[in-house]
C-alpha positions as CSV (number, residue, x, y, z in Angstrom):
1,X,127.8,90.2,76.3
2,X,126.9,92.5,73.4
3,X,126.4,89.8,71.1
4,X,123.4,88.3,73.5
5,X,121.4,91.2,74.4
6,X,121.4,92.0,70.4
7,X,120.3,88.3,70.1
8,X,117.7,88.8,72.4
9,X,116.5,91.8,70.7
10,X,116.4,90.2,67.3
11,X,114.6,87.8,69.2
12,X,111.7,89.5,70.5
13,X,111.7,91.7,67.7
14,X,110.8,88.5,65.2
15,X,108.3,87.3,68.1
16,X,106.5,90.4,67.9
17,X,106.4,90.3,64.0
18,X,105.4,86.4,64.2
19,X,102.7,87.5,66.7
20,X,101.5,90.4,64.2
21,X,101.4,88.3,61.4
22,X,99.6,85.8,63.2
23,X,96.6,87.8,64.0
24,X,95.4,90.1,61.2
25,X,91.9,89.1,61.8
26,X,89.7,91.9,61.9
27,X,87.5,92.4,65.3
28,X,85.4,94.9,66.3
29,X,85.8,96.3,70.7
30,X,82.7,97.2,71.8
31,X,82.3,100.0,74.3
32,X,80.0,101.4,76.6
33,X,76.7,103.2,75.2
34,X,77.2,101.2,71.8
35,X,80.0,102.5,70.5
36,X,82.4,100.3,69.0
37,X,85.8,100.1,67.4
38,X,86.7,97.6,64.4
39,X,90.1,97.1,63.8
40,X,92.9,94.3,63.8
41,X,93.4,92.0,66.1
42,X,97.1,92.5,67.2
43,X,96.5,96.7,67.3
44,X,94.1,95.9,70.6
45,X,96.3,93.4,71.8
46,X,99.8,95.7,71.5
47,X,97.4,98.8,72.7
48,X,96.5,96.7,76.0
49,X,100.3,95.2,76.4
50,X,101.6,98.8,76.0
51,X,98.3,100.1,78.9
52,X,99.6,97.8,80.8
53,X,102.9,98.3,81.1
54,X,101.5,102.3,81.9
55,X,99.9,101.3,84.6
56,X,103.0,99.5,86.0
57,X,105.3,102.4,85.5
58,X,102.8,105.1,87.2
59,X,102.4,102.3,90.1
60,X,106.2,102.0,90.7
61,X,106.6,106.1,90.3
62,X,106.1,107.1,94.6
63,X,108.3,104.1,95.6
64,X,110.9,105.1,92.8
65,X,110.9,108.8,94.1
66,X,110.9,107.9,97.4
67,X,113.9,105.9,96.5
68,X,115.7,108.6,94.4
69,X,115.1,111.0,97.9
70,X,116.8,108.3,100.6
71,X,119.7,108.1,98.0
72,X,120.0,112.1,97.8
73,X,119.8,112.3,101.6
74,X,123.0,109.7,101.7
75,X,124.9,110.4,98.9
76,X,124.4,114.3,101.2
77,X,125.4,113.0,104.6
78,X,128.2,111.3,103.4
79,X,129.6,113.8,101.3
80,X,129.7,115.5,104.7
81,X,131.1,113.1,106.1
82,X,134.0,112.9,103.7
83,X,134.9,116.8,104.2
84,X,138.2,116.7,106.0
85,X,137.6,118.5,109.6
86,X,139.5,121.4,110.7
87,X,142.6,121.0,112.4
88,X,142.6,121.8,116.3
89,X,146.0,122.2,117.6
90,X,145.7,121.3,121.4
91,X,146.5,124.0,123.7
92,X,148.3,123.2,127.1
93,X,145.5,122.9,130.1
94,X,146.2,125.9,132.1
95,X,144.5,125.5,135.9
96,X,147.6,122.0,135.7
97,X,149.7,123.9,134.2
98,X,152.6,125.2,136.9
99,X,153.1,128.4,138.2
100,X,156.6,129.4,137.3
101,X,157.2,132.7,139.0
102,X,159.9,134.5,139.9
103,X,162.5,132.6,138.9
């Protein structure tokens, strides 16, 4: 199994360098009020994967917490659940007990 997810790496890792080599033009990103940025191609391209994935992992934050918080509350309740309860010794009934008196 070790051997494939370092195959896989080596894999994306010579995709990403293809993809960088394959796009050292030069471009220029405008922005708002005419500013604008000049620089290579695949630096925009990573810098909007890498926003991306940002945004996804900010998105997926509450659900993850609220996640991590129902796990808490059950890994709690049955840890509680797992404490041995006290031992009751049962005590004789006494108003069916009989009256032995006298004797």
């Amino acid at each position: 199994m070790r051997f494939f997810v370092w195959l896989f790496r080596a894999l994306l890792f010579f995709s990403l360098a293809a993809f960088a080599l394959n796009n050292q033009q030069v471009v220029s990103l405008n922005w708002f009020f005419g500013y604008a940025w000049t620089t290579r191609m695949v630096i925009i391209v990573l810098g909007a994967f890498v926003a991306g994935i940002a945004v996804g992992v900010f998105a997926m934050m509450p659900s993850w917490w609220a996640q991590r918080r129902l796990a808490q509350r059950h890994a709690k309740a049955t840890a509680a659940a797992a404490s041995p309860a006290p031992v009751v010794t049962p005590q004789p009934d006494q108003s069916t007990a009989p009256l032995i008196d006298g004797i």
